[in-house]
Each structure stands twice: as structure tokens, then as C-alpha cells.
C-alpha positions in Angstrom: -59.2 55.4 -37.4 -61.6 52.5 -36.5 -61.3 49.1 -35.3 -63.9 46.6 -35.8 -64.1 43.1 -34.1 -65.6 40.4 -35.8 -66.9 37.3 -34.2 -68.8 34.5 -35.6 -71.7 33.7 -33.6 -72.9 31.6 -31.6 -68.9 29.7 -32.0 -67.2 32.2 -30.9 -69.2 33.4 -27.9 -67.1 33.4 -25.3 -64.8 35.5 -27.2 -67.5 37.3 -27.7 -68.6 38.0 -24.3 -64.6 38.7 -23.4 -64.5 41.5 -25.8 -68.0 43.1 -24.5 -66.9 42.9 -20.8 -63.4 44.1 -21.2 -64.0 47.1 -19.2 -65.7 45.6 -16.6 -62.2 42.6 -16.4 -60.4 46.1 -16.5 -62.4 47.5 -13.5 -62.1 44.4 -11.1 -58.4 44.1 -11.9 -58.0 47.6 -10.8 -60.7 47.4 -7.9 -59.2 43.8 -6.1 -55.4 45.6 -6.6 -56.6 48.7 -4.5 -58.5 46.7 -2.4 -54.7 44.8 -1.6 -53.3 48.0 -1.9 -55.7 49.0 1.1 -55.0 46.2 2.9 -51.3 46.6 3.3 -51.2 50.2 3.6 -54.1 50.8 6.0 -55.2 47.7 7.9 -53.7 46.8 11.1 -51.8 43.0 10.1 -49.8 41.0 11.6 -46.4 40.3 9.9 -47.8 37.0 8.0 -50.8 38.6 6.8 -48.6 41.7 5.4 -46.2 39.5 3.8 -49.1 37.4 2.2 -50.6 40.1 1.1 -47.8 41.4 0.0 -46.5 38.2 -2.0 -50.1 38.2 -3.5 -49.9 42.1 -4.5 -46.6 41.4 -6.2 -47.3 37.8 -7.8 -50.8 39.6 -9.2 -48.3 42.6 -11.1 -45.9 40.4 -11.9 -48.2 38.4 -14.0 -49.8 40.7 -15.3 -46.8 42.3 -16.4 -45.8 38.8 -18.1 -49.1 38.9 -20.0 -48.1 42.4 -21.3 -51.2 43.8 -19.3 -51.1 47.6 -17.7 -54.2 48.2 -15.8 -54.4 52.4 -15.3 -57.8 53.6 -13.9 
């Protein structure tokens, strides 16, 4: 089985450029989560810091989750 994208160049260029840096979006989603993920698991916060990053962690999966997106490394 194949699948083949077809964009019509130079209009649709952005689209494009989404497609051919898909794994990279995929990487820095995963990457900034961990980074968050590090943050509230290892770093030494204060309460306010832990909930914001903690409201941020949840707000960013939550979104995500609306967008039907599941990033998996």
C-alpha cells in the first residue's frame, strides 16, 4: 500500500513545507512535553510554578487530544 501527496507548486507551499517537516512538528511536540514533563517531575518549584506548569502540561494534551493528535516517540 502507498500513499502519495500531491501539491501544486508554488500555491500550495506552505502545505507543502507542513507535509515535509511533519516529523520534525512531531519531534518538538514530543521534546517541549518532556521538557514540561521534566519540569514538574524533577525541578525544585514553588506551588505557582508547579500548577502553571502543570495547567500548561494539561491545556497542551488536551488540545491536542481535540485536534485528534497522539504524539508517541
Amino acid at each position: 500500500m502507498k500513499g502519495i501527496l500531491e501539491f501544486n507548486l508554488p500555491e500550495e507551499h506552505v502545505d507543502f513545507e507542513t507535509a515535509v517537516k511533519a516529523s520534525a512538528y512531531k519531534t518538538f511536540v514530543w521534546e517541549f512535553d518532556q521538557w514540561m514533563r521534566s519540569k514538574i517531575k524533577y525541578e525544585d518549584l514553588d506551588k505557582e510554578q508547579y500548577e502553571a506548569f502543570d495547567l500548561c502540561r494539561k491545556n497542551f494534551w488536551s488540545i491536542a487530544q481535540e485536534n485528534n493528535i497522539t504524539i508517541e516517540p
